[in-house]
C-alpha positions as CSV (number, residue, x, y, z in Angstrom):
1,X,-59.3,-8.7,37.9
2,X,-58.8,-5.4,37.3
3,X,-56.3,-4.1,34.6
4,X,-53.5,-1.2,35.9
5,X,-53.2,0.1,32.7
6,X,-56.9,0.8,32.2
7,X,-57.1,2.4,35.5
8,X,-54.0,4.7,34.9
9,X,-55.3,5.7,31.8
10,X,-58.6,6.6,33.2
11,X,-56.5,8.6,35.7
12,X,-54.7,10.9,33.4
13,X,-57.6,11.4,31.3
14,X,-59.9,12.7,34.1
15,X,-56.9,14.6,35.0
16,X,-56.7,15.4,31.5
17,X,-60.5,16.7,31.1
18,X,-60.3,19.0,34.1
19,X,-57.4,20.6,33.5
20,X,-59.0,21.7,29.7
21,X,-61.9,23.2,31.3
22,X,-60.1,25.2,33.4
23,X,-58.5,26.1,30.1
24,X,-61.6,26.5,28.1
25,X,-63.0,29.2,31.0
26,X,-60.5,31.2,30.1
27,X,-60.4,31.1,26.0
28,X,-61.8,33.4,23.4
29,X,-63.4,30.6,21.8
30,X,-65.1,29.6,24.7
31,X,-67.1,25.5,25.3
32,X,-67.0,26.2,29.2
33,X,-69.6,27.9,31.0
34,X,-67.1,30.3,33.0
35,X,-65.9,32.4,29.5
36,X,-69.3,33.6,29.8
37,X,-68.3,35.4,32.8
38,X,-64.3,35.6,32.4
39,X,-63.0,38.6,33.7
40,X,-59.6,38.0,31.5
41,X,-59.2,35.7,28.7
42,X,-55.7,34.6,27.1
43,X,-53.3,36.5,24.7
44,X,-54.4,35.2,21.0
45,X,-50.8,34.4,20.6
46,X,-51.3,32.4,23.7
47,X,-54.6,31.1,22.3
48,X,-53.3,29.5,19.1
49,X,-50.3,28.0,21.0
50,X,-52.9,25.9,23.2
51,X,-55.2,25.6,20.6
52,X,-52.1,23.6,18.5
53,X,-50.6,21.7,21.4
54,X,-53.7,21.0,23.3
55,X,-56.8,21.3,21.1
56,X,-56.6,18.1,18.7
57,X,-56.9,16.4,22.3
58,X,-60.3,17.6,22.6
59,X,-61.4,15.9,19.0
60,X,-61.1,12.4,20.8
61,X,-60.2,12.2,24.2
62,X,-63.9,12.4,25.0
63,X,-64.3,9.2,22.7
64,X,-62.0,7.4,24.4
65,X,-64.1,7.5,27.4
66,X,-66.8,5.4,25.6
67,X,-64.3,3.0,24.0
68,X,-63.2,2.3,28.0
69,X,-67.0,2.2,28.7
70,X,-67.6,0.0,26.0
71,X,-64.7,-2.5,26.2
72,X,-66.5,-4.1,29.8
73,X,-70.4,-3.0,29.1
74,X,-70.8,-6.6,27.0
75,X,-69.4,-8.6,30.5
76,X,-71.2,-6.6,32.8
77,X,-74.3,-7.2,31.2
78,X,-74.0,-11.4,30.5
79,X,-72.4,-10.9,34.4
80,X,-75.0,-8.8,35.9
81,X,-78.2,-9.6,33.5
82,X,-80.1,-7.1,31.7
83,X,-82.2,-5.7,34.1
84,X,-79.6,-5.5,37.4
85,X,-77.6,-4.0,34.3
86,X,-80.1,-1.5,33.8
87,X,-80.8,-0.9,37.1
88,X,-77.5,-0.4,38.2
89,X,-76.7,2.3,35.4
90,X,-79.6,4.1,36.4
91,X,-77.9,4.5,39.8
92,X,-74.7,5.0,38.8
93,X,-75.3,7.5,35.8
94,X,-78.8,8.5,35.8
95,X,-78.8,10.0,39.5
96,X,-75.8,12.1,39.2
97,X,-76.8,13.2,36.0
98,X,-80.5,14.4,37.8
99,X,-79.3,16.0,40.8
100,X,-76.3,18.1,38.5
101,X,-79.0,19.1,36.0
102,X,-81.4,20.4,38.1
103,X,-79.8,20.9,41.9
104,X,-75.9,21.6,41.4
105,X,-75.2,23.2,38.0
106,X,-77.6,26.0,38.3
107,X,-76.8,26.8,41.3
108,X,-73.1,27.1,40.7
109,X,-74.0,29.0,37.5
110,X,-75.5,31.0,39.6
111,X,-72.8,31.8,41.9
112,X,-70.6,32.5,39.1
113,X,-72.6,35.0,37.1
114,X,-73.5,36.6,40.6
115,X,-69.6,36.8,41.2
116,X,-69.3,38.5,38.4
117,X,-71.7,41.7,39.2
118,X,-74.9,40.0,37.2
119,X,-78.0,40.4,39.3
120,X,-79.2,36.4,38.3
121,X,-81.3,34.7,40.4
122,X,-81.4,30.5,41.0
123,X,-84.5,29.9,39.3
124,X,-83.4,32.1,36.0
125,X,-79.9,30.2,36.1
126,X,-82.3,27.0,35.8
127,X,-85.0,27.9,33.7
128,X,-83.1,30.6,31.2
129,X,-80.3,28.2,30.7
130,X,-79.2,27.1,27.0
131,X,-79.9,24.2,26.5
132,X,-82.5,23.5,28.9
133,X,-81.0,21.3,32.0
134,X,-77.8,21.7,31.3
135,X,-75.6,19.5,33.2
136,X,-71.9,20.4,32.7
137,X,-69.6,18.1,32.3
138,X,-72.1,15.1,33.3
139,X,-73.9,15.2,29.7
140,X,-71.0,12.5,29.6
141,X,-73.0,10.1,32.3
142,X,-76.3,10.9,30.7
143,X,-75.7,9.8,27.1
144,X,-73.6,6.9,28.2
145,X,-76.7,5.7,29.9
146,X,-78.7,6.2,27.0
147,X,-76.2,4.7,25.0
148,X,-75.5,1.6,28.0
149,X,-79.3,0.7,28.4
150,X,-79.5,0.4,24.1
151,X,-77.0,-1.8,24.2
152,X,-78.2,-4.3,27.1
153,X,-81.6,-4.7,25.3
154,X,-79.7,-5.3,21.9
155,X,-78.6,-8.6,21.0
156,X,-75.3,-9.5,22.3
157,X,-72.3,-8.2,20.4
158,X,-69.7,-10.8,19.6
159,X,-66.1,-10.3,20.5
160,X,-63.7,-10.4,17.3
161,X,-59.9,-9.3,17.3
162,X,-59.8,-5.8,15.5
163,X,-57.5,-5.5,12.8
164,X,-56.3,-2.7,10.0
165,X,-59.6,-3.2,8.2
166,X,-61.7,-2.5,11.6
167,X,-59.5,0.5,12.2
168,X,-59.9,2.3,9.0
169,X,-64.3,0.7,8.3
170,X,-65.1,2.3,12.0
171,X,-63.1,5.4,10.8
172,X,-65.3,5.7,7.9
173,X,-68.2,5.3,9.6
174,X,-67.6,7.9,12.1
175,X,-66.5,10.4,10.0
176,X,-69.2,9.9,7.7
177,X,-71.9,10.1,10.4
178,X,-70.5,13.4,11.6
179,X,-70.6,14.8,8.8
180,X,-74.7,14.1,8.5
181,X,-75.4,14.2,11.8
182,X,-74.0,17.8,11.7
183,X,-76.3,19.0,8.9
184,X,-78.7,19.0,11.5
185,X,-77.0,19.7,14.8
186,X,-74.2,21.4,14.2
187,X,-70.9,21.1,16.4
188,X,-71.2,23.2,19.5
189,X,-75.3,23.1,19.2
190,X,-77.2,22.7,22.5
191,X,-80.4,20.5,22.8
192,X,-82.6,19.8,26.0
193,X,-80.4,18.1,28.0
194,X,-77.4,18.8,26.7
195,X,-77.2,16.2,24.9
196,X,-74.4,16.6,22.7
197,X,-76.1,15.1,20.1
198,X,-73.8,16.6,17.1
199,X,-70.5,14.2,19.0
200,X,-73.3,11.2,18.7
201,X,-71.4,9.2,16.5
202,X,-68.3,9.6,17.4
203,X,-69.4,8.5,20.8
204,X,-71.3,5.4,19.5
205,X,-68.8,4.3,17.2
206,X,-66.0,4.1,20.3
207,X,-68.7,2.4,22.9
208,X,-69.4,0.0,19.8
209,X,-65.3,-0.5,18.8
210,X,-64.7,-0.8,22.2
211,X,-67.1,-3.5,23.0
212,X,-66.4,-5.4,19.8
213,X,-62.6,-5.9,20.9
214,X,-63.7,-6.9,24.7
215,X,-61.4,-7.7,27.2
216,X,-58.7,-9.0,25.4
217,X,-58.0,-5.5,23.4
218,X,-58.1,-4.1,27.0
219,X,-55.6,-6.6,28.0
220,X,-53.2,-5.8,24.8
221,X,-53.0,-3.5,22.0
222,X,-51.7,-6.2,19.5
223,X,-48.3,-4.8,18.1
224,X,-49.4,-4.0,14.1
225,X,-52.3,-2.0,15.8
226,X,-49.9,0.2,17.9
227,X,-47.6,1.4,15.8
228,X,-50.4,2.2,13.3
229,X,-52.4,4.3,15.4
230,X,-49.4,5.8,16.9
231,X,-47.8,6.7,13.3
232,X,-51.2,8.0,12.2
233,X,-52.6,10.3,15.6
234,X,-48.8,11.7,15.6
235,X,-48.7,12.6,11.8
236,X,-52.2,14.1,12.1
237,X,-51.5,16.1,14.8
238,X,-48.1,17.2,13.4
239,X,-50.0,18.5,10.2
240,X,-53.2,20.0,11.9
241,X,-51.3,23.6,12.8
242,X,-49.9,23.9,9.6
243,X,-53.0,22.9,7.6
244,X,-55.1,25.6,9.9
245,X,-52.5,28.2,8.6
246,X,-52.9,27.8,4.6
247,X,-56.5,27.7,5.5
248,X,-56.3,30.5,6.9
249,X,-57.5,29.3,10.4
250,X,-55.6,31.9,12.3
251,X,-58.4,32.8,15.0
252,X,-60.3,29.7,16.7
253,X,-63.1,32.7,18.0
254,X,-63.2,33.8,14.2
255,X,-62.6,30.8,12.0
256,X,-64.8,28.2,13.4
257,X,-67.9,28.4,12.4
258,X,-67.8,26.8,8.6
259,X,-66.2,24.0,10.4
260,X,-69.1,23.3,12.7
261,X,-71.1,21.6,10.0
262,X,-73.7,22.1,7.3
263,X,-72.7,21.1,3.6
264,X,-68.8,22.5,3.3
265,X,-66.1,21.1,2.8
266,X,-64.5,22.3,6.0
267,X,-67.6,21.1,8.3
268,X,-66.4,17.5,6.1
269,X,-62.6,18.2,6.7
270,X,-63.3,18.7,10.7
271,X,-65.5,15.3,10.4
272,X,-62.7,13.5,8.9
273,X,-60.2,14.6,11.0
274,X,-62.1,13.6,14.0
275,X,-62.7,10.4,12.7
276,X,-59.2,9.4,12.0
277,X,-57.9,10.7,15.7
278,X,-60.8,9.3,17.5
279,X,-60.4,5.7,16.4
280,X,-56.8,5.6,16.3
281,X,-56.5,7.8,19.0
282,X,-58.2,6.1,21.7
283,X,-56.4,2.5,20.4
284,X,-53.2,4.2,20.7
285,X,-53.9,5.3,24.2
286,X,-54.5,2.4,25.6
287,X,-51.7,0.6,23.8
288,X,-49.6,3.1,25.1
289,X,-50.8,2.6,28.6
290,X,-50.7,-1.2,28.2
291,X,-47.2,-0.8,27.7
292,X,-46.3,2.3,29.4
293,X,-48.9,3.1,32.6
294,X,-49.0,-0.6,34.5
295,X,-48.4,0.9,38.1
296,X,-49.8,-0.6,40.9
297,X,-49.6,0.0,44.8
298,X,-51.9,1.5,46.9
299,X,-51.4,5.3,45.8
300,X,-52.4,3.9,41.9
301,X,-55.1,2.4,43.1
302,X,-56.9,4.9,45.0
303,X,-56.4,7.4,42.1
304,X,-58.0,4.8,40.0
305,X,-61.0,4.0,42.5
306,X,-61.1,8.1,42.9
307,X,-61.6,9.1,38.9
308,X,-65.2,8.7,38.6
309,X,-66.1,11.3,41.5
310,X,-63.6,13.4,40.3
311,X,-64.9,13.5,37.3
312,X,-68.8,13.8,38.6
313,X,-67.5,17.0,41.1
314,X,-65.3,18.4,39.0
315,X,-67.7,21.3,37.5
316,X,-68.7,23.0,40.6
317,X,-64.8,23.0,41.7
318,X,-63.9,24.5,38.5
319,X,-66.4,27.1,38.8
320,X,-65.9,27.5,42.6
321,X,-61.9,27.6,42.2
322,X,-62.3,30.4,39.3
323,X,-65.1,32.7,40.7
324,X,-63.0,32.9,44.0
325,X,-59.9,33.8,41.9
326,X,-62.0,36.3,40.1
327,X,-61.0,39.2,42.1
328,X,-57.7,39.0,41.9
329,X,-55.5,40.8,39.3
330,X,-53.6,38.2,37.7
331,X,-53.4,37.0,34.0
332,X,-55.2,34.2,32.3
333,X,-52.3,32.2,31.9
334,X,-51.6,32.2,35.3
335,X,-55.0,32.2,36.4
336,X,-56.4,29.0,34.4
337,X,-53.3,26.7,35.2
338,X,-54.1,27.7,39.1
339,X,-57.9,26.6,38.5
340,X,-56.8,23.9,36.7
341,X,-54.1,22.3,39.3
342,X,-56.4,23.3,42.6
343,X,-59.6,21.3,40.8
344,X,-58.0,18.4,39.9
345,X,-56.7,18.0,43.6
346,X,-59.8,18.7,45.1
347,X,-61.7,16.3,42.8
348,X,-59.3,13.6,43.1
349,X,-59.2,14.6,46.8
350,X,-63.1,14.0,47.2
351,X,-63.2,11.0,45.3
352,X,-60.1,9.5,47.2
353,X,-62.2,10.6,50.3
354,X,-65.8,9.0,49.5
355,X,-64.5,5.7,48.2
356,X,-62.1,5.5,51.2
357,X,-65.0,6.0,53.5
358,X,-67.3,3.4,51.5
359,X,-64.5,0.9,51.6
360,X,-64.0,1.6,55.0
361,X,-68.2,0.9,55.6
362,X,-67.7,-2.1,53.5
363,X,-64.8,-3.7,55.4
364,X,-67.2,-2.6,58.8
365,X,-70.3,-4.6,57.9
């Protein structure tokens, strides 16, 4: 059976993801490929408003993706068997991962630079990129592979009920493991592949959380757990703005780098703080979906069955969407929200559109 609130969830943060790239293109402080091209970027003042509302978002909700992932990878594997397991991930992940690395993210690289007056050819927007087969937003499907074919040859990990104690160990351990892993690749660092290998840990650590609780944690958030992670991810982000402003941290563009890692005490503070909203975070999201996103109907559904496409096309149609809005002369706070809006329709819009047409060839034969 599936689970409504899982689905929703999955929904909004696709959704979610999209919508901060479009933001991203358009920010000073960059970690989307279009602000190397932007032809306007946001008021600072604008800036540090999105950067308080929206950016603590951006220290977990990409964890949370793993958690999901993680919470059904121990059933599908006794389900499925290790090597269908494998196999099937291979399909599912490894092949759209390929064909965006080296057919569709160059080339829509390509357009945009080209869009915006830079004479770049296809095989320089391959071979010049940093970090070497760059895939956009699929480095997701490529180290969750990596990550889902480990844990299919591992031994089997045992279900157990997560309590306080679970919470605050895998907190530790995440934000400890930043912090090291960071030493070495720092945050924002590229590696072949772009592998991400600085968010490591924190994507580990959820997969690992998540298959640990199982189906049942998927099924319900127990109570003491909620309110917990809700009281903590709230009072974290409530202090985050002001902390950043008796550090100091005025300017994302400006301030960042000390955070990104080595041995200071900011790179340790970011670590921390990323640890503490991950874990809680991503228990407190689907707590809060258990209890507050359990649509169903048809129109759910097909969101639901749509969110992995959307989330596979969406870089192309971010890119696409912004270098065809490039010549007009418009703002980029009216510009990114228009991006933002038209891509997550179109994704969603695809998405809805290929699974209707394999459900309908299903149904056929």
């Amino acid at each position: 059976m599936r689970l409504s609130a899982v689905d929703n969830l999955k929904v909004v943060l696709v959704a979610w993801v999209i919508g901060g790239h479009a933001l991203l293109g358009y920010a000073a402080i960059g970690g989307w490929p279009y602000d190397e091209v932007n032809e306007v970027t946001f008021h600072p003042g604008t800036e540090t408003v999105l950067a308080a509302l929206v950016g603590p978002s951006g220290l977990f909700f990409m964890g949370t993706f793993y958690f999901m992932a993680g919470i059904f990878t121990p059933g599908s594997v006794e389900r499925k068997g290790r090597r269908r397991f494998i196999a099937d991930r291979l399909v599912r992940l490894g092949t759209p991962w390929v064909v965006s690395a080296v057919v569709v993210w160059p080339t829509f690289v390509w357009i945009a630079y080209n869009g915006a007056g830079r004479d770049v050819s296809w095989w320089q927007a391959f071979t010049d990129r940093r970090p070497f087969l760059d895939s956009g937003s699929l480095w997701f499907v490529g180290v969750l592979l990596i990550f889902s074919i480990a844990i299919a040859l591992a031994p089997p990990i045992r279900e157990r009920a997560i309590t306080p104690q679970t919470v605050a160990g895998m907190t530790m351990i995440v934000a400890g493991t930043t912090f090291l892993t960071r030493l070495v690749f720092p945050a924002r660092s590229g590696q072949v592949g772009d592998l991400h290998l600085w968010w490591w840990p924190q994507c580990l650590g959820m997969l690992l959380l998540g298959a640990i609780g199982g189906r049942k944690l998927a099924e319900r958030v127990p109570d003491e757990i909620y309110r917990m992670t809700r009281n903590v991810v709230i009072g974290t982000i409530a202090v985050l703005p002001v902390a950043a402003a008796l550090m100091g941290v005025l300017d994302l563009a400006e301030n960042a780098e000390p955070f990104l890692g080595g041995w200071r005490w900011q790179a340790a503070a970011l670590a921390l703080i990323e640890g503490i909203l991950v874990v809680a975070g991503s228990l407190w999201l689907i707590g809060l979906a258990q209890r507050r996103l359990t649509r169903r109907g048809p129109f759910a559904e097909g969101l639901a069955r749509s969110a992995y496409i959307a989330f596979v096309v969406q870089g192309p149609i971010l890119l696409a969407l912004a270098t065809g809005l490039r010549p007009l002369d418009l703002p980029a706070e009216v510009k990114a929200p228009l991006v933002g809006a038209g891509a997550i329709a179109l994704s969603f819009g695809i998405g809805w559109y290929v699974t209707s047409r394999r459900g309908a060839s299903a149904r056929s034969s």
